[in-house]
C-alpha positions, 0 to 999 in steps of 0.5 A: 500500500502507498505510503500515507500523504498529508492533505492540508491545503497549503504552500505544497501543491502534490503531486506526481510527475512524469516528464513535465506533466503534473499528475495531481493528488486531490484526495479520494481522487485516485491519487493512491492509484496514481503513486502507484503508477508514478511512484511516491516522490512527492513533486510540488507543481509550483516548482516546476515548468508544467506543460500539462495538468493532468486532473481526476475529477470525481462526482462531489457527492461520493467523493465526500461520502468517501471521504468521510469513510475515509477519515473515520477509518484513519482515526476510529476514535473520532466516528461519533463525533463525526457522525454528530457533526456530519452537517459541517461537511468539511473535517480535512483534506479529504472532503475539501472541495476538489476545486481548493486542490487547483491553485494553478493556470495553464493546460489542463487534462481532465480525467472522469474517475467514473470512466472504467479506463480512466487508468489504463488510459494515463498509462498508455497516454505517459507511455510509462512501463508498469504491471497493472496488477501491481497497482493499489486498489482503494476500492471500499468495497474490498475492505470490511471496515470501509463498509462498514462505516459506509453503511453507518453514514448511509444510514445517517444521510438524508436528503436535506444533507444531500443538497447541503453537500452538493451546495457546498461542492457547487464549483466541483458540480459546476467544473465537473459539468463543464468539462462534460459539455468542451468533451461533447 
């Protein structure tokens, strides 16, 4: 499994390199994956010449589920209080919007995490030499614990808590709808 990575916003943009492409590292967006491809040297985009930002963007409403499982999975002591205050949306890194990980201008790639190929196509894309079966699979499905936890925010979720969250995501919605209509 990939080394752990802090998700603070700040000064440090992560994310991976290949030649001067900038594969960044948004949280519950594939970016275990892409260590796995790319190695774990961690790269900071503003350090260098980038002549393409390669973005994997994920539906804001199951990346922040996702997240959620994610941060109680990590720390267990703190599930209750998480789930008492699920209404504040945002507990970390994890379920910052995606929108706050992309500080940058210049030539962007989008990647749909939702495309069943969306890895394989970064790998024939990079040109780069790896065994596919190597690769780190995050999927919560796999994991009793992840399941958890899912079960118990399903469980908690209601609809109002939906349009909160989707609300709070509105620039993911409305970045992510964009993409969809330039890739018609």
């Amino acid at each position: 499994m990939p080394e752990s990575v802090s998700y603070e916003i700040g000064e440090m943009h992560p994310c991976s390199r290949h030649n001067n492409d900038a594969y960044l590292w948004i949280p519950k967006n594939g970016s275990s994956t892409l260590r796995s491809i790319f190695g774990t040297t961690v790269h900071d985009y503003s350090k260098f010449k980038v002549d393409t930002y390669w973005v994997i963007l994920r539906d804001p409403v199951a990346r922040w589920k996702s997240g959620v499982v994610e941060i109680i999975r990590n720390n267990p002591e703190k599930e209750q209080i998480i789930f008492d205050n699920i209404h504040l949306l945002r507990f970390d890194g994890h379920t910052a919007p995606q929108t706050t990980y992309l500080q940058y201008t210049g030539r962007t790639q989008y990647i749909d995490i939702e495309d069943p190929d969306w890895v394989t196509n970064i790998i024939n894309t990079t040109g780069i030499q790896i065994d596919t079966s190597n690769l780190y699979d995050n999927a919560s499905k796999s994991n009793p614990r992840k399941v958890e936890i899912a079960n118990k925010l399903e469980d908690i979720i209601t609809d109002s808590l939906i349009d909160k969250v989707k609300k709070y995501y509105k620039a993911d919605i409305d970045l992510i709808e964009r993409v969809k209509r330039s890739s018609k």
